[in-house]
C-alpha positions in Angstrom: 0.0 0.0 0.0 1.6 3.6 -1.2 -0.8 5.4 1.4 1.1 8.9 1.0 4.1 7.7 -0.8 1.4 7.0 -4.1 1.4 9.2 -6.7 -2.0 11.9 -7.1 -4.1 9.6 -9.4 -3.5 6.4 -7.7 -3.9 7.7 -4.0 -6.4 4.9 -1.6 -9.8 7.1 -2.2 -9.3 7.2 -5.9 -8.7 3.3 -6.2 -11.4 2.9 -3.7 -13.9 4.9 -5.7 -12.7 2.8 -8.6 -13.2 -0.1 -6.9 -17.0 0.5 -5.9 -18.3 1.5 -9.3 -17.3 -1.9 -10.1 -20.5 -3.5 -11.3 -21.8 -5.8 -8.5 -22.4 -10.1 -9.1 -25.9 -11.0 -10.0 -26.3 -13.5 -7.5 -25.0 -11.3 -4.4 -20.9 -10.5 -3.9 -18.6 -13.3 -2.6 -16.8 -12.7 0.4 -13.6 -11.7 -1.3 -15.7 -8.8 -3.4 -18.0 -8.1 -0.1 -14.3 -7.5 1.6 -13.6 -5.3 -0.9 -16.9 -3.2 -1.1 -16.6 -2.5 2.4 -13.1 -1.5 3.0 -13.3 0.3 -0.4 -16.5 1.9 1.3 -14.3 2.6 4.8 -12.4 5.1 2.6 -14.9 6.9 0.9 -17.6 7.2 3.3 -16.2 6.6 6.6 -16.6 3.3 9.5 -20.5 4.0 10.1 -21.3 3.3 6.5 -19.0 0.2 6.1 -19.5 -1.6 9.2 -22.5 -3.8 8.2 -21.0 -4.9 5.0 -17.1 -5.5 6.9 -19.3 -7.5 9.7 -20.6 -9.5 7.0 -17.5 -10.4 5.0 -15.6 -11.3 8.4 -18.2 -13.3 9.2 -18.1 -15.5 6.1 -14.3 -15.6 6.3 -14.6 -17.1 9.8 -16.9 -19.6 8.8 -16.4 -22.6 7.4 -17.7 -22.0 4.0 -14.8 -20.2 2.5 -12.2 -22.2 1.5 -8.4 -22.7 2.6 -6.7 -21.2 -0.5 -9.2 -18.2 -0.6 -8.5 -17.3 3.0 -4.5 -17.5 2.6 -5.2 -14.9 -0.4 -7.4 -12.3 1.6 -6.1 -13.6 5.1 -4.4 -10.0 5.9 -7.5 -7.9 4.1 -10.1 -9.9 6.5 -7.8 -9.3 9.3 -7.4 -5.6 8.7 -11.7 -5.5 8.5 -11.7 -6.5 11.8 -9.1 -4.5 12.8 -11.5 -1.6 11.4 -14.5 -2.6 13.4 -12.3 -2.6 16.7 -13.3 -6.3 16.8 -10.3 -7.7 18.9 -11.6 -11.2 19.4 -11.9 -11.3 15.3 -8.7 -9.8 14.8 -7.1 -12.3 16.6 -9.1 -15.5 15.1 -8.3 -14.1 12.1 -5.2 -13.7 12.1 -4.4 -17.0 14.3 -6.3 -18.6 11.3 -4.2 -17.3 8.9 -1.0 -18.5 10.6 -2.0 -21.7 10.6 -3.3 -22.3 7.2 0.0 -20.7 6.0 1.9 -23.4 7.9 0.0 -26.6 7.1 -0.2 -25.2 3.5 3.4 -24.9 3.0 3.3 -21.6 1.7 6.3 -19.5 2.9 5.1 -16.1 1.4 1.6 -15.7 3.4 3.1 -17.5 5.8 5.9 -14.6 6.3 2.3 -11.6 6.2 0.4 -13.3 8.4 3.6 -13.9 10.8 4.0 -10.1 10.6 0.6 -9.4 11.3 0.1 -11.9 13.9 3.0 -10.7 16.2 1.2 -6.9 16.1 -2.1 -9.0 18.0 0.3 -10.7 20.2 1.8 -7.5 21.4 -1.6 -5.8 21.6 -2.6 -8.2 24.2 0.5 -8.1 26.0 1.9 -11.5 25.1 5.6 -10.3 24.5 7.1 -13.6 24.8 4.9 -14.6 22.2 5.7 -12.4 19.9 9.1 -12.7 19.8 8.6 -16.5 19.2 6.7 -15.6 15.9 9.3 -13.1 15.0 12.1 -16.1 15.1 9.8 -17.7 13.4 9.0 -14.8 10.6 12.7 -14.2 10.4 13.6 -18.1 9.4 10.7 -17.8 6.6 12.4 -14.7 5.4 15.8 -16.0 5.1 14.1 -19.1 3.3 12.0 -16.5 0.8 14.8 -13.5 1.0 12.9 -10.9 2.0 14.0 -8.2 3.2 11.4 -6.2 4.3 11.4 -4.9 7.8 8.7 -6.5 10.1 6.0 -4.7 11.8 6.6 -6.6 14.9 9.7 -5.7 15.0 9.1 -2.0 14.7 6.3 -2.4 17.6 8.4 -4.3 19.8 11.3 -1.6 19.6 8.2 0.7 20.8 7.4 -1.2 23.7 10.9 -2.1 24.9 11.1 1.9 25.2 15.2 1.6 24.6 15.5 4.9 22.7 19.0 4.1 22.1 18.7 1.1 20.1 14.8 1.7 18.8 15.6 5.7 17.0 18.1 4.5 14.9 16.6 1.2 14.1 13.3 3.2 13.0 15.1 6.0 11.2 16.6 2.9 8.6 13.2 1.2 8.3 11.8 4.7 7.4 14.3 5.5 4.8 13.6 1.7 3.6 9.8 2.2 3.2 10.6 5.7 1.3 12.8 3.8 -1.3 10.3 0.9 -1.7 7.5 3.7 -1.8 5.7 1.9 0.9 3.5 4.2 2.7 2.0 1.9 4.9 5.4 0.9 5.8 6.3 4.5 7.2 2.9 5.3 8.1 3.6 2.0 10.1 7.5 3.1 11.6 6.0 6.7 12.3 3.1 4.9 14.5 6.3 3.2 16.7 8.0 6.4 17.2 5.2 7.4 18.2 4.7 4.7 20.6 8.3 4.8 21.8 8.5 8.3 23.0 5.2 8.4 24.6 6.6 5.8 26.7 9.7 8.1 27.2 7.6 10.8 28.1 9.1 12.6 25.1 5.9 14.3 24.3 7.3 16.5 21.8 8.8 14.2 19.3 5.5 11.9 20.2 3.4 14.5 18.6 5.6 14.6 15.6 5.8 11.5 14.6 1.6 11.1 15.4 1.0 13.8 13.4 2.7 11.9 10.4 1.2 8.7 11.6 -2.4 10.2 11.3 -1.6 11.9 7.7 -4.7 10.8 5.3 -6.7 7.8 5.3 -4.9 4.4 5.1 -8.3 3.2 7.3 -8.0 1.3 10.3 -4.0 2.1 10.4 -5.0 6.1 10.6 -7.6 5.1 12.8 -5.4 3.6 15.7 -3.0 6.3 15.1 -5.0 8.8 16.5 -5.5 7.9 19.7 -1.8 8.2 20.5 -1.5 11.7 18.8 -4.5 12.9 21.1 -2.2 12.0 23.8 1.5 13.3 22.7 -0.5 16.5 21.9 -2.5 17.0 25.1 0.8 16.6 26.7 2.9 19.0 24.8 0.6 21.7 24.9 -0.5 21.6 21.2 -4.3 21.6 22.1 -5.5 22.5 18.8 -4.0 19.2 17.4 -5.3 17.1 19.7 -8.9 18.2 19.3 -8.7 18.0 15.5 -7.3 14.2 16.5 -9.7 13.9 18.9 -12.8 14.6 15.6 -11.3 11.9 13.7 -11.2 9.5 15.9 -14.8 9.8 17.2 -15.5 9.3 13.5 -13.2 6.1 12.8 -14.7 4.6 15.9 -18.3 5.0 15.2 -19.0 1.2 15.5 -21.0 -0.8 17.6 -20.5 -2.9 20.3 -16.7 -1.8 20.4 -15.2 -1.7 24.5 -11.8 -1.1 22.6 -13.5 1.6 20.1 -15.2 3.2 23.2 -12.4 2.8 25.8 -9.9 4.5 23.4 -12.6 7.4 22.7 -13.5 7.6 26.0 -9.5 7.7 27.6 -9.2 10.3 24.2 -12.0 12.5 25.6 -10.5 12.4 28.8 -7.2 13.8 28.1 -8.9 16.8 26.7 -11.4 17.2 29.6 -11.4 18.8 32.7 -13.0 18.0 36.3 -15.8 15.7 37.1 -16.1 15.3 33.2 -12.7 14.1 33.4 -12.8 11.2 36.1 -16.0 10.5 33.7 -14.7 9.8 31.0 -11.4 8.3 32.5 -13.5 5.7 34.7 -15.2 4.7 31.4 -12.1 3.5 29.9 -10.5 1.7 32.3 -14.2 0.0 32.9 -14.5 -0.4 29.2 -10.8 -2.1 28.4 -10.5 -3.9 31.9 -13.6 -6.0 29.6 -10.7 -6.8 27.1 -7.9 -8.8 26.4 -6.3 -5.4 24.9 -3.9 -5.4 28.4 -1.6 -2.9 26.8 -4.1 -0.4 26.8 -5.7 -0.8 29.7 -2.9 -0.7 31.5 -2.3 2.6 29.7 -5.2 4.1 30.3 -4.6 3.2 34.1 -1.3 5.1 33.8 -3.4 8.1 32.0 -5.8 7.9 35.0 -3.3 8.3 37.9 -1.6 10.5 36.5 -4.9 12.9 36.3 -5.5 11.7 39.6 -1.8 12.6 41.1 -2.4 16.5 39.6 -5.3 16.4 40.9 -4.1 15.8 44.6 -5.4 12.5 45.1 -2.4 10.7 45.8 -3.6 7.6 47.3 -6.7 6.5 44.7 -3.7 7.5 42.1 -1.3 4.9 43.7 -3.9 2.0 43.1 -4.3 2.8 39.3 -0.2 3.7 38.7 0.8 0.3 40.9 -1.7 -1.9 38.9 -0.4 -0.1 35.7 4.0 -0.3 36.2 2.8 -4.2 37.1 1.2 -4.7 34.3 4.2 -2.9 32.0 6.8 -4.7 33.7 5.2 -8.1 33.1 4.5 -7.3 29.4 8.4 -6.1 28.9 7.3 -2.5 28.5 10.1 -0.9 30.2 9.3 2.8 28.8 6.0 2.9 30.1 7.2 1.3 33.2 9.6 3.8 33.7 6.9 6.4 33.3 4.8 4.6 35.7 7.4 4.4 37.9 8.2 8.0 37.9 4.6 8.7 38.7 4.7 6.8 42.0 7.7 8.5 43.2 6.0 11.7 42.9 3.1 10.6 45.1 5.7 9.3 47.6 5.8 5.5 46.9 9.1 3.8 47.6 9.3 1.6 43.9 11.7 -0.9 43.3 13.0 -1.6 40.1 11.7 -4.9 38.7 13.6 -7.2 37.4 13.2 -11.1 36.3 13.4 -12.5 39.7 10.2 -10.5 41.4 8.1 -10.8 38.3 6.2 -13.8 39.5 5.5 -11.8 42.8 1.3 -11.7 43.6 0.4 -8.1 45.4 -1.6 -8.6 48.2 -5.1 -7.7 46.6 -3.8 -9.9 43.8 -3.0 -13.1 45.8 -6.8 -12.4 47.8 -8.8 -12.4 44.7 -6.9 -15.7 43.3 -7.7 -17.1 46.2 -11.2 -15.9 46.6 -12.0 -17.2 42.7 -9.6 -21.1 43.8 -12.6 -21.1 46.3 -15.0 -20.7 43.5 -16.5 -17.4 43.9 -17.5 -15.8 41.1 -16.2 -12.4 39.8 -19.4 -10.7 40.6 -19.2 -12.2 44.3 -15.4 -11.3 44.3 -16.4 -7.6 43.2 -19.1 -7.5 45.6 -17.1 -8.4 49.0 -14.3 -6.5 47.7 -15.9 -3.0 46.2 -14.6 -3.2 42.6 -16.4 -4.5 39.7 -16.5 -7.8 38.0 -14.5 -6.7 34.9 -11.6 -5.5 37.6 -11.9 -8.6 38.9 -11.3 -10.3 35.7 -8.5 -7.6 35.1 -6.8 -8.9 38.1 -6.8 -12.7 37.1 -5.6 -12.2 33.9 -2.6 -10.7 35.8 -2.6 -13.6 38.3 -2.5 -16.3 35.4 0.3 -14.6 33.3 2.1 -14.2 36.7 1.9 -17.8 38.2 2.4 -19.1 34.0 -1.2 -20.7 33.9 -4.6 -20.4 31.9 -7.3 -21.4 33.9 -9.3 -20.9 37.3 -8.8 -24.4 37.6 -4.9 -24.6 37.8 -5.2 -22.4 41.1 -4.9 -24.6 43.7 -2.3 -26.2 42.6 -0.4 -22.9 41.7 -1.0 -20.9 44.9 1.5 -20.8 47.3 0.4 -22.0 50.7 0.4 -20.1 53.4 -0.5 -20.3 57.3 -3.5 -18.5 57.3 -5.3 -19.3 54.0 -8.2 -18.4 55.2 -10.7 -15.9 53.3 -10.2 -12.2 54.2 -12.3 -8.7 53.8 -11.7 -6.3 51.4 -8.3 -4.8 51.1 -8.7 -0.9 52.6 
């Protein structure tokens, strides 16, 4: 995709118009021209009006009508319409479909996209070890093929290890090698992770750069989660004009139903330019609307967001709970940047913070250890909430945590994974 590297008569709205004059099949579109109508549709006339159709086409991909050679064909298309209905539960079957058919098909090329594209869901959900496992396994494909175009999960991965050092130059070469393939989604794509990368640096300045090149046009659901981080770096560096005008887009590209991650990212957006009660609004909405995801990067970002409203705002102590739960959640994905920020944040509110390290990343914290225990006993997240004043999707928030913590998948696996201890008895709500 050219995106802004294309030339003026073959830019993405004029092939997209191009593409929907087509004249349709007589007997309704096949999923591969359905696909087509409605991201050709994203472009033209925005999310609202191409939800229904995208809905349908990643319906029919996921089903078990359409066969194996046509998905490996329009595997990262389908993935990419989810991706544009903020669907992150279809983005990720998607794309874990693709992977496989790509492996038990032999095919090294697809197999090498959907690779790429895979490790950006892995990272989205926080599984970091994960992601670098597909990117071994993307980089022997590419030696086999010789490719030598730079991975997206690579470029993401340099974000969230937040090592400036070793990430700036690396994403300055994988710029200048998307500019002489004239890849625009490539750059758009290396501009998005320097982005990334300096928000976690708290280098707000350069963040808002690279966002604002990020966010340039319409390359659809790319420019779409691009925006949410320029809201941010701008809000931050003072350049409040930017951010609202990012802020507009945004509330257009997620215009879809049934979205947490559409609304949580509008909602955390909304917040950052708000003041006040409006404020705590909006920021209690998204940490309630992506605590209901598997999206723990940005949850635990939008925790960060929240304390550190809630630190300027005086409230030292509710801002310890949401910048604690947030540096634990960074340091178990890998994300030392944001950790660091995190960690910053405490200090200011007077926490003593120890730097983590490989040895204390299995530790529980106390509320952690009591609701694991609690849910071993087979209470249920609403009872868990109940006794303990939090809601059920916090709850659910906090497991999560537990089972990446204690290596584990299940509420089943507890008992045998707890450690004991004397007095194992069940306790009231943590004060």
């Amino acid at each position: 995709m050219a995106g802004g590297l294309a030339y003026d008569d073959g830019d993405l709205t004029t092939v997209s118009n191009a593409a929907r004059s087509a004249r349709p099949a007589p007997d309704g579109p096949p999923p591969g021209d359905e696909l087509l109508e409605g991201l050709a549709t994203l472009v033209t006339d925005g999310t609202a009006a191409a939800a229904a159709g995208l809905r349908r086409a990643v319906t029919s991909f996921l089903g078990a009508e359409v066969p194996a050679d046509d998905f490996l064909h329009w595997g990262v298309p389908v993935a990419n319409a989810a991706l544009s209905l903020w669907d992150f539960e279809a983005w990720d079957s998607v794309s874990t479909r693709h992977v496989e058919l790509a492996r038990s098909s032999g095919a090294l090329a697809p197999l090498a996209n959907a690779l790429n594209a895979h490790r950006v869901v892995a990272l989205w959900r926080g599984d970091v070890e994960r992601a670098r496992d597909l990117g071994d396994e993307e980089q022997r494909v590419k030696e086999v093929t010789g490719t030598r175009r730079a991975s997206y999960g690579d470029l993401f991965l340099l974000a969230y290890q937040g090592h400036a050092a070793e990430a700036v130059p690396l994403l300055a070469a994988a710029a200048d090698e998307a500019t002489v393939r004239g890849e625009g989604l490539g750059l758009q794509i290396t501009d998005r992770a320097a982005a990334l990368l300096h928000l976690g640096l708290g280098h707000y300045s350069e963040a808002t750069a690279a966002g604002i090149r990020a966010a340039k046009g319409n390359l659809g659901p790319f420019t779409a989660q691009a925006l949410p981080d320029l809201v941010e770096a701008a809000v931050r560096s003072g350049a409040t004009a930017t951010a609202e005008e990012a802020m507009d887009r945004l509330t257009s590209y997620t215009d879809v139903p049934d979205s947490d991650w559409a609304a949580g990212l509008r909602a955390r957006s909304r917040a950052l330019l708000s003041h006040g009660e409006e404020a705590e609004r909006w920021y209690t909405e998204a940490v309630e609307r992506l605590d209901g995801t598997r999206l723990r990067f940005e949850s635990a970002r939008s925790r960060l967001l929240f304390g550190e409203w809630l630190r300027r705002e005086r409230r030292r102590a509710e801002a310890r709970g949401h910048l604690k739960d947030a540096f634990e959640e960074f340091v178990a994905m890998g994300a030392d940047g944001f950790a660091e920020r995190a960690r910053h944040e405490l200090l200011a509110t007077g926490e003593k913070v120890r730097r983590r390290t490989s040895d204390t990343l299995n530790d529980l914290t106390p509320q952690e250890d009591q609701i694991a225990r609690m849910a071993r006993d087979g209470r249920t997240n609403l009872e868990i909430g109940g006794e303990l004043y939090i809601s059920a999707r916090t709850v659910e928030w906090h497991l999560r945590k537990v089972f990446g913590k204690l290596g584990i998948n299940s509420r089943r696996e507890l008992g045998q994974a707890l450690p004991p201890r004397r007095d194992d008895r069940r306790v009231g709500a943590i004060g």
